[in-house]
PDB file of N, CA, C and O in Angstrom:
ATOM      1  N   UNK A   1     111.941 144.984 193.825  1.00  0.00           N
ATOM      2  CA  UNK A   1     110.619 144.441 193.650  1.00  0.00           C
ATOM      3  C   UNK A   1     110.279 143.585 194.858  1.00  0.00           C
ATOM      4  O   UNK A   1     111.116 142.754 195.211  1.00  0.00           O
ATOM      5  N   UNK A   2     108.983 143.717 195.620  1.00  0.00           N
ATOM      6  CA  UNK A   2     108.607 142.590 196.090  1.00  0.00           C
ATOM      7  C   UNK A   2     109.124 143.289 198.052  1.00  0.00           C
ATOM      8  O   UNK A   2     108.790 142.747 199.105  1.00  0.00           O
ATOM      9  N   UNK A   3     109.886 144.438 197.912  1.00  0.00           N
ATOM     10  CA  UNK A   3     110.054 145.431 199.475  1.00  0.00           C
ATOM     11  C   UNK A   3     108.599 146.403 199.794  1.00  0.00           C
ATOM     12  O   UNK A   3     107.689 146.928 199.153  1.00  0.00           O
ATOM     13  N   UNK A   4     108.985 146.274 201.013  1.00  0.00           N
ATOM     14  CA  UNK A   4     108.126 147.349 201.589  1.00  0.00           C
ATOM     15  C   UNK A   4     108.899 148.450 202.438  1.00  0.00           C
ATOM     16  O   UNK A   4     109.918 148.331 203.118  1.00  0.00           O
ATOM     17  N   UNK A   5     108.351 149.209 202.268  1.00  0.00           N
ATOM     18  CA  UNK A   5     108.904 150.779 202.556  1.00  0.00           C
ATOM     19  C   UNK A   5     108.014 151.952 203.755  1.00  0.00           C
ATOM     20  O   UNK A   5     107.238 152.870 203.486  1.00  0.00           O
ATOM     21  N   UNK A   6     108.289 151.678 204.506  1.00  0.00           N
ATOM     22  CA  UNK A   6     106.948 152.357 205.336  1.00  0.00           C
ATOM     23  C   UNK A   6     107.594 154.047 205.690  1.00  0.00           C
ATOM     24  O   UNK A   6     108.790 154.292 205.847  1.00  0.00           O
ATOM     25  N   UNK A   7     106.683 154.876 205.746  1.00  0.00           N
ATOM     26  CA  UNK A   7     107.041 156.332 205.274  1.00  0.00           C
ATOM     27  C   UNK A   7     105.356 157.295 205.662  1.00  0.00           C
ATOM     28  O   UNK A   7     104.252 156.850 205.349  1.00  0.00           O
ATOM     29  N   UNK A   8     105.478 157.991 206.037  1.00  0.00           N
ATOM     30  CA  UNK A   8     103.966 159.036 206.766  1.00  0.00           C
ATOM     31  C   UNK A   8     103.768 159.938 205.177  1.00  0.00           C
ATOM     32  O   UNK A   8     104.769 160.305 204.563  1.00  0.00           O
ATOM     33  N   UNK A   9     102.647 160.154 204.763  1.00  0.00           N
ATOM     34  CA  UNK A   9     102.444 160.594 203.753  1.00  0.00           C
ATOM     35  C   UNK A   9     102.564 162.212 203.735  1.00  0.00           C
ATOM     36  O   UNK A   9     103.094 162.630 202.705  1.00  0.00           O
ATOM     37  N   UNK A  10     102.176 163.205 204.670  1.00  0.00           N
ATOM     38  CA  UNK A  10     102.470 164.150 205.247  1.00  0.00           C
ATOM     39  C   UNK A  10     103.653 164.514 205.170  1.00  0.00           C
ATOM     40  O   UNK A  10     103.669 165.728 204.967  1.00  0.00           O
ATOM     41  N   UNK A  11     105.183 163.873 205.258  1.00  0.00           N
ATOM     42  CA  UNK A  11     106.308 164.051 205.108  1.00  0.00           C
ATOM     43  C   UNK A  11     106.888 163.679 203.567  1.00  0.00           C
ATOM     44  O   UNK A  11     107.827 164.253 203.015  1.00  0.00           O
ATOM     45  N   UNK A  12     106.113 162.606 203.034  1.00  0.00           N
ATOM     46  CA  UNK A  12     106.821 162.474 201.368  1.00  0.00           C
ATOM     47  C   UNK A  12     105.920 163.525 200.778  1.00  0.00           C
ATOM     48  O   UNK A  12     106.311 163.966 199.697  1.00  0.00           O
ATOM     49  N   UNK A  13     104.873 163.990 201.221  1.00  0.00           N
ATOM     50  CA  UNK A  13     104.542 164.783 200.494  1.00  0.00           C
ATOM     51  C   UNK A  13     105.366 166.212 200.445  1.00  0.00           C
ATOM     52  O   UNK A  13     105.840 166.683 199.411  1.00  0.00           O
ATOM     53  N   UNK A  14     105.446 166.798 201.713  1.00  0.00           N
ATOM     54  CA  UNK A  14     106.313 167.825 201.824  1.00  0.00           C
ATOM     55  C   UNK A  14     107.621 167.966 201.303  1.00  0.00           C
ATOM     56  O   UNK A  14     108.323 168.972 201.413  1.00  0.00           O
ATOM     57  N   UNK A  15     107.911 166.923 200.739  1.00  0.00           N
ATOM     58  CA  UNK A  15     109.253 166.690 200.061  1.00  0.00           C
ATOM     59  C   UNK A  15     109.186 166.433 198.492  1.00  0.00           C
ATOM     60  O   UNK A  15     110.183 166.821 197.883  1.00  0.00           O
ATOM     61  N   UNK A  16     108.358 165.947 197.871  1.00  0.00           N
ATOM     62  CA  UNK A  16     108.029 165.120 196.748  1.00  0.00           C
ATOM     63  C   UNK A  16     106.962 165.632 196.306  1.00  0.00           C
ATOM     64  O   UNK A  16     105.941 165.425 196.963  1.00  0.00           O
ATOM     65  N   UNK A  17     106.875 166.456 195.059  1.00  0.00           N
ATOM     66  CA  UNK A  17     105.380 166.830 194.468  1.00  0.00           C
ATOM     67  C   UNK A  17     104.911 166.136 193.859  1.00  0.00           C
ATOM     68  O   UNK A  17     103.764 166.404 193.501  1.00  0.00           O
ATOM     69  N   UNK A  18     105.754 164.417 193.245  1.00  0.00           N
ATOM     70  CA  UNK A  18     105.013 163.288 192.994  1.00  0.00           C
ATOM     71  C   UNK A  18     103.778 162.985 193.786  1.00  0.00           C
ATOM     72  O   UNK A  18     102.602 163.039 193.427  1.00  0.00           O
ATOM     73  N   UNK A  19     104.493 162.532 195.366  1.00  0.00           N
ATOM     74  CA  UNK A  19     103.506 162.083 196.152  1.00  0.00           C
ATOM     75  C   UNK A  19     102.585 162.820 196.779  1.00  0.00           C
ATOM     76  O   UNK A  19     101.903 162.388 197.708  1.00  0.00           O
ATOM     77  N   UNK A  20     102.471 164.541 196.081  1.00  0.00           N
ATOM     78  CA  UNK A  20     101.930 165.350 197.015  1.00  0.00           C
ATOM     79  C   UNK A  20     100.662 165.292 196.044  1.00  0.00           C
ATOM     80  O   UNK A  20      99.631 165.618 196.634  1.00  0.00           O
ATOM     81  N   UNK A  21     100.467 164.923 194.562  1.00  0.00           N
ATOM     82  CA  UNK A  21     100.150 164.830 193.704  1.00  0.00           C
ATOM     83  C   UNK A  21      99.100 163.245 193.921  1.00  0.00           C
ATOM     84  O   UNK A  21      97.899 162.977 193.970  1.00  0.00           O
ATOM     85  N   UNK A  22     100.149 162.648 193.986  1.00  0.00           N
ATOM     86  CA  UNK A  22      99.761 161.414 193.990  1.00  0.00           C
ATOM     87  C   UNK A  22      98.532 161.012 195.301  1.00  0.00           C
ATOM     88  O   UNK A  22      97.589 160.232 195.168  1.00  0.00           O
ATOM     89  N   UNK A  23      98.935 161.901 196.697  1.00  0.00           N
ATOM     90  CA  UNK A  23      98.018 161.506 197.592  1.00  0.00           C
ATOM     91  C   UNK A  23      97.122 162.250 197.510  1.00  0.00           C
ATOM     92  O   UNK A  23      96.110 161.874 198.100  1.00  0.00           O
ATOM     93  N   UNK A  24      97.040 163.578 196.795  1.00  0.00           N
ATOM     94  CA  UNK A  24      95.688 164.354 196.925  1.00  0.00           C
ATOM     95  C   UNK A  24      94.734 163.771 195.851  1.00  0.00           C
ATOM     96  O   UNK A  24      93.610 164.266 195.935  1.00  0.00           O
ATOM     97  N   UNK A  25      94.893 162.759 194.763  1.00  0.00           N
ATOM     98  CA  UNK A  25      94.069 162.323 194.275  1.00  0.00           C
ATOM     99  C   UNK A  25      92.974 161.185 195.046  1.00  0.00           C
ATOM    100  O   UNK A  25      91.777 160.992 194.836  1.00  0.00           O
ATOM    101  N   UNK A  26      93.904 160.548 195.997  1.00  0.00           N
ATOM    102  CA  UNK A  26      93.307 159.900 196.684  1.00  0.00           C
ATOM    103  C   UNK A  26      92.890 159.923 198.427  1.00  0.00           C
ATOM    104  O   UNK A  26      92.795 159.166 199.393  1.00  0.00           O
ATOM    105  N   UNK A  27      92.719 161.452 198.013  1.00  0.00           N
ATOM    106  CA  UNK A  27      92.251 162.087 199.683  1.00  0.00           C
ATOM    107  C   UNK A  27      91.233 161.810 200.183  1.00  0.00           C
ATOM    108  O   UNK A  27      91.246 161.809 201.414  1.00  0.00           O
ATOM    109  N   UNK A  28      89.830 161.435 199.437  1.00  0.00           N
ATOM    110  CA  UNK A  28      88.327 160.582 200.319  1.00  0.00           C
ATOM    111  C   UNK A  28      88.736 159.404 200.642  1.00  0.00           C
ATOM    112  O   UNK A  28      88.571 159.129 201.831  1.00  0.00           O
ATOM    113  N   UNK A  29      89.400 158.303 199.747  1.00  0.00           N
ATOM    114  CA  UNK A  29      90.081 157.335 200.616  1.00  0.00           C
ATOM    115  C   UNK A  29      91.091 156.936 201.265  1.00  0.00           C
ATOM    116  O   UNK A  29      91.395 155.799 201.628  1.00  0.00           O
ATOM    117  N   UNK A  30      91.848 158.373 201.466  1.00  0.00           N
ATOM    118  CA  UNK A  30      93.150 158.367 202.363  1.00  0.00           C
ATOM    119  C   UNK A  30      92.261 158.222 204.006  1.00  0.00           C
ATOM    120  O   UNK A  30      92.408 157.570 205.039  1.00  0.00           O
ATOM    121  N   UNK A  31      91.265 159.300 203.452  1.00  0.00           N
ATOM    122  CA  UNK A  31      90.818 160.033 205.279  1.00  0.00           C
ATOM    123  C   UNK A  31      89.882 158.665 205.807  1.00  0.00           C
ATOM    124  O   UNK A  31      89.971 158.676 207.035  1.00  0.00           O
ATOM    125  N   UNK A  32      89.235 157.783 205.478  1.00  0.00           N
ATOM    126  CA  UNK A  32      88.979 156.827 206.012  1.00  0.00           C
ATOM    127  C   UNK A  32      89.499 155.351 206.182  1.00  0.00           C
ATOM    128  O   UNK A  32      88.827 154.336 206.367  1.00  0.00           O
ATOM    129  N   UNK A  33      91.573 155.552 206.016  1.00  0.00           N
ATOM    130  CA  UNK A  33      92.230 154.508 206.040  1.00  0.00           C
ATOM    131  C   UNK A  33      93.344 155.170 207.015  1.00  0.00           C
ATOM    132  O   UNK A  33      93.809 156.309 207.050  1.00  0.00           O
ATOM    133  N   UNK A  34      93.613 153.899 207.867  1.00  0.00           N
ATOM    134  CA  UNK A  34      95.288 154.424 208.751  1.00  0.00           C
ATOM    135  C   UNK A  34      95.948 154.114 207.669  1.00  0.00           C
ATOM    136  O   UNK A  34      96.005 154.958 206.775  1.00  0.00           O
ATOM    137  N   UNK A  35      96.413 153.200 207.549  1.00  0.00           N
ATOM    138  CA  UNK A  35      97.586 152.648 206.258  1.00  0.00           C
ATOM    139  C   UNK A  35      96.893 152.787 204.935  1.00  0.00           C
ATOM    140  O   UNK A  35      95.710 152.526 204.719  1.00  0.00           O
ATOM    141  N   UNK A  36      97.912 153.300 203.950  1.00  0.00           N
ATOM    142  CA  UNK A  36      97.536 152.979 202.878  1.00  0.00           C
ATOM    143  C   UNK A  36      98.732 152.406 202.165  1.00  0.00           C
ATOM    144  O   UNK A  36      99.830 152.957 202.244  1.00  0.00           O
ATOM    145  N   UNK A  37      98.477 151.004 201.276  1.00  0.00           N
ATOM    146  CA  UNK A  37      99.409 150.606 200.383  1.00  0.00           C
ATOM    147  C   UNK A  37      99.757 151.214 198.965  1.00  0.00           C
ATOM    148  O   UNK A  37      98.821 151.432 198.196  1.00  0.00           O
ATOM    149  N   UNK A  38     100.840 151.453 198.639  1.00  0.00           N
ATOM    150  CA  UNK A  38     101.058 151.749 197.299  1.00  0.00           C
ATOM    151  C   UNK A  38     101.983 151.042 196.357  1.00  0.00           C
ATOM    152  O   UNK A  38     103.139 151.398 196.586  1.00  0.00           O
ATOM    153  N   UNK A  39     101.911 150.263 195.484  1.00  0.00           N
ATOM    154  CA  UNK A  39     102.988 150.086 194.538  1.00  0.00           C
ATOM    155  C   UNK A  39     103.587 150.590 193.629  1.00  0.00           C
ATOM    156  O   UNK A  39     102.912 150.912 192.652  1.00  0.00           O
ATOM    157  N   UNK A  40     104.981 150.834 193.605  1.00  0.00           N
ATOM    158  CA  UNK A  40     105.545 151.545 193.028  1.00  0.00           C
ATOM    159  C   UNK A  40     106.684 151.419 192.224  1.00  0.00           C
ATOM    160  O   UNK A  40     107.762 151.429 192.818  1.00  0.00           O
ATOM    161  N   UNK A  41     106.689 151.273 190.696  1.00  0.00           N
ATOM    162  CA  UNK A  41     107.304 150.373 190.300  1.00  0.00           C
ATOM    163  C   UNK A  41     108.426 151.240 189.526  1.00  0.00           C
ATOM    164  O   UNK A  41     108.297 152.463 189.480  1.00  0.00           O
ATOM    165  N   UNK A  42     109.456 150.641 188.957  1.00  0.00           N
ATOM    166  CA  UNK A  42     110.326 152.036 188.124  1.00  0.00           C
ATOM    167  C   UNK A  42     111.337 152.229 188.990  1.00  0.00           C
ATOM    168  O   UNK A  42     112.289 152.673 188.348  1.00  0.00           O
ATOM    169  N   UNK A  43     111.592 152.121 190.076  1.00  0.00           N
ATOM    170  CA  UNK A  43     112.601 152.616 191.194  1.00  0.00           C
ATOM    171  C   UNK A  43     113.800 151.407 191.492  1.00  0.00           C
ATOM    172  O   UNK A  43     113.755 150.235 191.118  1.00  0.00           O
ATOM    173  N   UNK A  44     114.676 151.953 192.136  1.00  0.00           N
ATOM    174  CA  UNK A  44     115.391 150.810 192.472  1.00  0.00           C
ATOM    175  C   UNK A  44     115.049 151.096 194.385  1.00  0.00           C
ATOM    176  O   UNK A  44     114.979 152.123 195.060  1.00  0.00           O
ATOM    177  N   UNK A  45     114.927 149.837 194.667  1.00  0.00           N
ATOM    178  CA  UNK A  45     114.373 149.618 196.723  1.00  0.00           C
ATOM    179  C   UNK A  45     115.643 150.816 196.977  1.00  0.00           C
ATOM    180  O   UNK A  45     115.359 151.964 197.319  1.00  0.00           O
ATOM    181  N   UNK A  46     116.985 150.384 196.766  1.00  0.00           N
ATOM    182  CA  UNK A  46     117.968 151.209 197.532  1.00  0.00           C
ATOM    183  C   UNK A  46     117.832 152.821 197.318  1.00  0.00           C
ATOM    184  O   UNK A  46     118.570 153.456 198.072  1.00  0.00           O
ATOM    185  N   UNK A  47     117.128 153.510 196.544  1.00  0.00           N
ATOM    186  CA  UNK A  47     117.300 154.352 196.276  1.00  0.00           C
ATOM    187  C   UNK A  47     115.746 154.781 197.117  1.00  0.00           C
ATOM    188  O   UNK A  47     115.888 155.773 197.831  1.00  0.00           O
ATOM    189  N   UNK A  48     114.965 154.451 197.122  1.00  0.00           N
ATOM    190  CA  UNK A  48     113.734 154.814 197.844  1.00  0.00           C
ATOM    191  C   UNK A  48     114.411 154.997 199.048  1.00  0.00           C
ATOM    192  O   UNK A  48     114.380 155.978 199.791  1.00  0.00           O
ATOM    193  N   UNK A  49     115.239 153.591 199.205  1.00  0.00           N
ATOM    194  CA  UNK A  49     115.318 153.829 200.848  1.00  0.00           C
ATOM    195  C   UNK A  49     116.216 155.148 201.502  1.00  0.00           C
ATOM    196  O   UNK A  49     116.049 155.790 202.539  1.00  0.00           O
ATOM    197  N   UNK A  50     116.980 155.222 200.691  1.00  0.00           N
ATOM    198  CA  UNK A  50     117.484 156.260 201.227  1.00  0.00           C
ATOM    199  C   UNK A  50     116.842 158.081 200.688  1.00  0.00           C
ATOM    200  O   UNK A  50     117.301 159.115 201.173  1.00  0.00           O
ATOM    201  N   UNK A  51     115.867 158.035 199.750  1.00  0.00           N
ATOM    202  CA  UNK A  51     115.266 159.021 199.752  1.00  0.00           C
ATOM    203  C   UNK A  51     114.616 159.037 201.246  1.00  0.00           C
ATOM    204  O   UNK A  51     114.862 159.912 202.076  1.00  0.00           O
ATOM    205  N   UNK A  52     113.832 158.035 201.436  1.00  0.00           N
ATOM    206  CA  UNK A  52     113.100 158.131 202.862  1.00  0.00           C
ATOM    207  C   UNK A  52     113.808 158.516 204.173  1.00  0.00           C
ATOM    208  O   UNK A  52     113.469 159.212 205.130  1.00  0.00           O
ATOM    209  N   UNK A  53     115.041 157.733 203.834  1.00  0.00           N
ATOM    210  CA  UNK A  53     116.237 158.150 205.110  1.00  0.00           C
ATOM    211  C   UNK A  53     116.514 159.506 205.158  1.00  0.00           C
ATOM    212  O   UNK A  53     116.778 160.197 206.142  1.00  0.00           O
ATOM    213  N   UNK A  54     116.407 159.876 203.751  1.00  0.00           N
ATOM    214  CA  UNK A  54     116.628 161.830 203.866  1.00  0.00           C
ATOM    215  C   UNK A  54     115.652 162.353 204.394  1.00  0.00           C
ATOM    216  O   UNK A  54     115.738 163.215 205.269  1.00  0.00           O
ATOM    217  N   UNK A  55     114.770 161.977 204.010  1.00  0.00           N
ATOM    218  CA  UNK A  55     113.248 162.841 204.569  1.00  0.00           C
ATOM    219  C   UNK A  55     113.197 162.889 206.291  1.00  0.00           C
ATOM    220  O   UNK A  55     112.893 163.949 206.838  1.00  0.00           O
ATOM    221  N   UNK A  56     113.450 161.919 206.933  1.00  0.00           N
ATOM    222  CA  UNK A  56     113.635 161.507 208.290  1.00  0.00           C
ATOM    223  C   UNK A  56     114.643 161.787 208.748  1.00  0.00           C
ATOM    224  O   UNK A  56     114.646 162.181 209.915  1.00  0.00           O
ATOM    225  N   UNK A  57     115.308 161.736 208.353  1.00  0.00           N
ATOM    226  CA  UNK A  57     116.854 162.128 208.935  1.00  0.00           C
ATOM    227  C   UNK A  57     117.596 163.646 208.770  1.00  0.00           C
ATOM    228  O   UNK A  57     118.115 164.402 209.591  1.00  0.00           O
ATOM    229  N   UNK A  58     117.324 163.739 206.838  1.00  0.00           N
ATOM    230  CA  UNK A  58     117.802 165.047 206.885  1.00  0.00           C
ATOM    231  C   UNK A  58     119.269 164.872 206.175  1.00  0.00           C
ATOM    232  O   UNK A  58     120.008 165.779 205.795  1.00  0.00           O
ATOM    233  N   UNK A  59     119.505 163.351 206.095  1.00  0.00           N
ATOM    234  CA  UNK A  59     121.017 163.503 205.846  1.00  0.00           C
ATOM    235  C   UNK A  59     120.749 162.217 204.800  1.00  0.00           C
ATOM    236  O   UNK A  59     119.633 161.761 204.551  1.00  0.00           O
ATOM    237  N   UNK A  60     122.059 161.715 204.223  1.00  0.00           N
ATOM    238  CA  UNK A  60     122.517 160.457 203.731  1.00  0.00           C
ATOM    239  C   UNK A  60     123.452 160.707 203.353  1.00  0.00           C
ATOM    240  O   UNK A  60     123.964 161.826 203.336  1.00  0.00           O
ATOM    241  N   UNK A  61     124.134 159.141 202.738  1.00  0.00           N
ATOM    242  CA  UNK A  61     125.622 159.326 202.536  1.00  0.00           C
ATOM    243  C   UNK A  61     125.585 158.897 201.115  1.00  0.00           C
ATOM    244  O   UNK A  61     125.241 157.731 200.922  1.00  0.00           O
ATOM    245  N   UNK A  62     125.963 159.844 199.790  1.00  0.00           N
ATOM    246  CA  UNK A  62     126.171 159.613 198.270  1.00  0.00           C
ATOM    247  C   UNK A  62     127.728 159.174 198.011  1.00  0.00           C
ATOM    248  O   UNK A  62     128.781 159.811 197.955  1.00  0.00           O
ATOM    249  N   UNK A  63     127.477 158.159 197.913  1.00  0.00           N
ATOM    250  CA  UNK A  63     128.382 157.419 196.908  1.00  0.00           C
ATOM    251  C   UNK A  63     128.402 157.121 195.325  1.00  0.00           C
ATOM    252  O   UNK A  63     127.345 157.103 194.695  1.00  0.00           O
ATOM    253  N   UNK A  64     129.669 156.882 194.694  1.00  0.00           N
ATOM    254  CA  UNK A  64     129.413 156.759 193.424  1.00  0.00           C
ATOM    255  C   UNK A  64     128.755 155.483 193.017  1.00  0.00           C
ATOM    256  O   UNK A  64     128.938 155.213 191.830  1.00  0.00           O
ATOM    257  N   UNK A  65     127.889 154.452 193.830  1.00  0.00           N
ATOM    258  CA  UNK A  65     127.539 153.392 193.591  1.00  0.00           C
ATOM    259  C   UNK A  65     125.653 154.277 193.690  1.00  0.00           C
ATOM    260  O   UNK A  65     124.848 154.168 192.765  1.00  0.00           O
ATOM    261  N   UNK A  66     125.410 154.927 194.766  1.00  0.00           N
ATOM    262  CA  UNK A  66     124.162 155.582 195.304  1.00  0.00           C
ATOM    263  C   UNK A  66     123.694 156.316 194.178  1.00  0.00           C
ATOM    264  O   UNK A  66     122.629 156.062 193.616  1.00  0.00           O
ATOM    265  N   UNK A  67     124.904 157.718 193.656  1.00  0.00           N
ATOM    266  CA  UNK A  67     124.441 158.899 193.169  1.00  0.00           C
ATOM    267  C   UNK A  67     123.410 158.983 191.858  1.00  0.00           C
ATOM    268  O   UNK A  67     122.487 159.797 191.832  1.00  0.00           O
ATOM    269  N   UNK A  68     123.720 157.897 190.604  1.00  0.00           N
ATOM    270  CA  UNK A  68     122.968 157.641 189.395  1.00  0.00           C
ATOM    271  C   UNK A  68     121.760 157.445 190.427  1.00  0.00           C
ATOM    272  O   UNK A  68     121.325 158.493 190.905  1.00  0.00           O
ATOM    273  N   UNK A  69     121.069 156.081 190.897  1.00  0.00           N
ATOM    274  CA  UNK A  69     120.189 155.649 191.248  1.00  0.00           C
ATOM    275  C   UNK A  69     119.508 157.106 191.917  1.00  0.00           C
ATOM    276  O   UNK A  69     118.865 157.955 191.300  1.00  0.00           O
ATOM    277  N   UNK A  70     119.707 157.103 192.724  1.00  0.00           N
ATOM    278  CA  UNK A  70     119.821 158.679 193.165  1.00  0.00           C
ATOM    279  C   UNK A  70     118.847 159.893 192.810  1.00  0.00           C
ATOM    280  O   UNK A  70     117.711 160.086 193.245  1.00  0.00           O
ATOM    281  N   UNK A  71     119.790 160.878 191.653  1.00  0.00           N
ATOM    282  CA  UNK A  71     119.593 161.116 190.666  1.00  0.00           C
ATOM    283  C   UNK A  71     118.467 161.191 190.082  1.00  0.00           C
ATOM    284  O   UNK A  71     117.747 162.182 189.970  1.00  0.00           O
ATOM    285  N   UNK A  72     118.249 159.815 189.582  1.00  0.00           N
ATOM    286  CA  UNK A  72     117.195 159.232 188.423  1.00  0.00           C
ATOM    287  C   UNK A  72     115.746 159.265 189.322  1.00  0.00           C
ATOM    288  O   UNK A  72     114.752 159.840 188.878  1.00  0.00           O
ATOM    289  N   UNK A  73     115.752 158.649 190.503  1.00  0.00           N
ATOM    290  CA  UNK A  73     114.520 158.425 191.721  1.00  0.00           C
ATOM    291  C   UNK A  73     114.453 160.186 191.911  1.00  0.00           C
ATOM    292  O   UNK A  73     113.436 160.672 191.416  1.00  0.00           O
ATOM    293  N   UNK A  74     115.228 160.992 192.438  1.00  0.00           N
ATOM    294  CA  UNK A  74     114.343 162.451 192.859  1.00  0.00           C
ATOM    295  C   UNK A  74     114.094 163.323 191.283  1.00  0.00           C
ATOM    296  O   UNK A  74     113.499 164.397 191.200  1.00  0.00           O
ATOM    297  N   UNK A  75     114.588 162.709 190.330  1.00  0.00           N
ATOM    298  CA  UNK A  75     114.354 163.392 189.313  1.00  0.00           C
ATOM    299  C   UNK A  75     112.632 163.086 189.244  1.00  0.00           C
ATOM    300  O   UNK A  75     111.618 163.782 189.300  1.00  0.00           O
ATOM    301  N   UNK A  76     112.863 162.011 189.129  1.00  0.00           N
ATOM    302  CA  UNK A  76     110.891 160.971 188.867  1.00  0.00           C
ATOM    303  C   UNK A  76     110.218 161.751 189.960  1.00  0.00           C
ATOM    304  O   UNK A  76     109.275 162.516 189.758  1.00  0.00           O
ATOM    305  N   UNK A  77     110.739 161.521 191.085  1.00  0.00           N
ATOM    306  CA  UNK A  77     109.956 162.005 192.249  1.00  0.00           C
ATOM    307  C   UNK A  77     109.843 163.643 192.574  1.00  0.00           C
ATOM    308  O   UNK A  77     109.078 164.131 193.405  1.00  0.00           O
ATOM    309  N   UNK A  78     110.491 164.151 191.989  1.00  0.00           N
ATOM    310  CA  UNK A  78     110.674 165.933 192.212  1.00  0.00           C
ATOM    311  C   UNK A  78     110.851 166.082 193.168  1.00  0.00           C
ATOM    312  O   UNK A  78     110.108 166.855 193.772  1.00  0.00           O
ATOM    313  N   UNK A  79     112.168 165.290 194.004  1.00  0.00           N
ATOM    314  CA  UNK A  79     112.746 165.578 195.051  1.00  0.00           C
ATOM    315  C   UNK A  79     114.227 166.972 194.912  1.00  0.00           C
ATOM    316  O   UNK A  79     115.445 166.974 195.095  1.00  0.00           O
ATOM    317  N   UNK A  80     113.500 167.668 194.619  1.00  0.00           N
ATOM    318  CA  UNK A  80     114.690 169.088 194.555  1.00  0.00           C
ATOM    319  C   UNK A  80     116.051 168.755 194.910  1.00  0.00           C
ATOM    320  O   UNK A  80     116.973 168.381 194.185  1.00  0.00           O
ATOM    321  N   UNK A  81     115.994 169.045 196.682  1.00  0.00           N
ATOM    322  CA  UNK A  81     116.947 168.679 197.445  1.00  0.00           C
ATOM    323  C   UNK A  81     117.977 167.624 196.724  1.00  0.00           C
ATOM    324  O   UNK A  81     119.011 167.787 196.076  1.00  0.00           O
ATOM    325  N   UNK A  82     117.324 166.613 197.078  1.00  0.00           N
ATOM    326  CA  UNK A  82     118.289 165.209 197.096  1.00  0.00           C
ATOM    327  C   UNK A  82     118.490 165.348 194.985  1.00  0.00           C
ATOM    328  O   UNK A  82     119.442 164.698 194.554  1.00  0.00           O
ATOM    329  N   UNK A  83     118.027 165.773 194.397  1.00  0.00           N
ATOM    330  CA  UNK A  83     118.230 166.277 192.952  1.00  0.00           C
ATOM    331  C   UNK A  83     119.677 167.339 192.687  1.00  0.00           C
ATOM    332  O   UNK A  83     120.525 167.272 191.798  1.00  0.00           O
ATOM    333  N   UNK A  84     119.601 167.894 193.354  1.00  0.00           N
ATOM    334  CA  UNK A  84     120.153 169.184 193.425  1.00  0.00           C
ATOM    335  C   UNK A  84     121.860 168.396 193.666  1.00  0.00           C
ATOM    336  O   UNK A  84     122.730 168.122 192.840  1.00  0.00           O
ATOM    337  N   UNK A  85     121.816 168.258 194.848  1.00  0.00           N
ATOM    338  CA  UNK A  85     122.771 167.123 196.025  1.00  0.00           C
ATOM    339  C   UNK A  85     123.682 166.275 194.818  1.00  0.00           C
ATOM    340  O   UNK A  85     124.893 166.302 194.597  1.00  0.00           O
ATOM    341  N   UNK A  86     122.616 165.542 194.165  1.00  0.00           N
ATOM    342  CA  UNK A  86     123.246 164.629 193.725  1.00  0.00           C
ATOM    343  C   UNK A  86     123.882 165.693 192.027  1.00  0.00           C
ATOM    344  O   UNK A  86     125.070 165.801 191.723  1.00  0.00           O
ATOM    345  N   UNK A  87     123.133 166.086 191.516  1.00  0.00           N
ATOM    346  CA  UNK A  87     123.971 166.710 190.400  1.00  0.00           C
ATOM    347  C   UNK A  87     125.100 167.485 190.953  1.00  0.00           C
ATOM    348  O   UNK A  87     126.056 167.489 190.177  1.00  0.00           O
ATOM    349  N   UNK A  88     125.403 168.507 192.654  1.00  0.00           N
ATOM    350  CA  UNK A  88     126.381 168.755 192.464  1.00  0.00           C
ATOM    351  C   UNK A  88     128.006 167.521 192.959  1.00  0.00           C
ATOM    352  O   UNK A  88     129.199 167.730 192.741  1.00  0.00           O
ATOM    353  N   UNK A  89     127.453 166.529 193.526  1.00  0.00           N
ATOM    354  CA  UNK A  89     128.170 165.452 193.342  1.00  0.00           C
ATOM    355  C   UNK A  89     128.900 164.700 192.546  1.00  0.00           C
ATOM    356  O   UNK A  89     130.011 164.176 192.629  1.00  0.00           O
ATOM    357  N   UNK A  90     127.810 164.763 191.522  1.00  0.00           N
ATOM    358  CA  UNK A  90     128.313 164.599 189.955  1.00  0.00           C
ATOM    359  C   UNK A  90     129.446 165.603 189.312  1.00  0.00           C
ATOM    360  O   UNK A  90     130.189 165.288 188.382  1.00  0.00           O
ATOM    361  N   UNK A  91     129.438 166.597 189.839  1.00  0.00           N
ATOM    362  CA  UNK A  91     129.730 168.000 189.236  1.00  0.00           C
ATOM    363  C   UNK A  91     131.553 168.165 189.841  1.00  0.00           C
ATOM    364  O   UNK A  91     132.446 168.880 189.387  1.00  0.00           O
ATOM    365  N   UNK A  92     131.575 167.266 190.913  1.00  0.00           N
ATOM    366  CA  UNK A  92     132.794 167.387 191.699  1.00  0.00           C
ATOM    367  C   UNK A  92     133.900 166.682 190.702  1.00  0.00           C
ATOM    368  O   UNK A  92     135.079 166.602 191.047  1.00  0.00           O
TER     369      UNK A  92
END
């Protein structure tokens, strides 16, 4: 609570049909803003952050402290990938 998370909407969208969802509702006032703020509550910061680190990077490192949090965030978010990742982690 109370972080900020900075992230191009173009890329969580391509990853996340939450936010692909979430920003096309607000596409007349996306296109006449550079930044837009969002709050987003339900998540744990560490787990955003490293969704975002995947999106940018492509990679991260799951641990058994990471994987629940994990998990639970691309499940909400319909992050496939990092969904997928983490159940077969679980699975090991």
């Amino acid at each position: 609570e109370g972080h900020e998370l900075f992230a191009h909407r173009a890329l969580l969208s391509c990853h996340s049909n939450y936010f692909l969802e979430l920003f096309l509702h607000d596409e007349n006032e996306t296109l006449t803003k550079k930044q837009m703020y969002y709050q987003i509550n339900g998540f744990e910061h560490l787990a955003l952050k490293l969704i975002i680190q995947f999106i940018y990077r492509g990679s991260f490192l799951l641990t058994l402290e990471t994987v629940p949090k994990l998990y639970l965030a691309a499940f909400q978010l319909r992050i496939e990938t990092i969904f997928k990742a983490c159940s077969n982690y679980l699975c090991e």
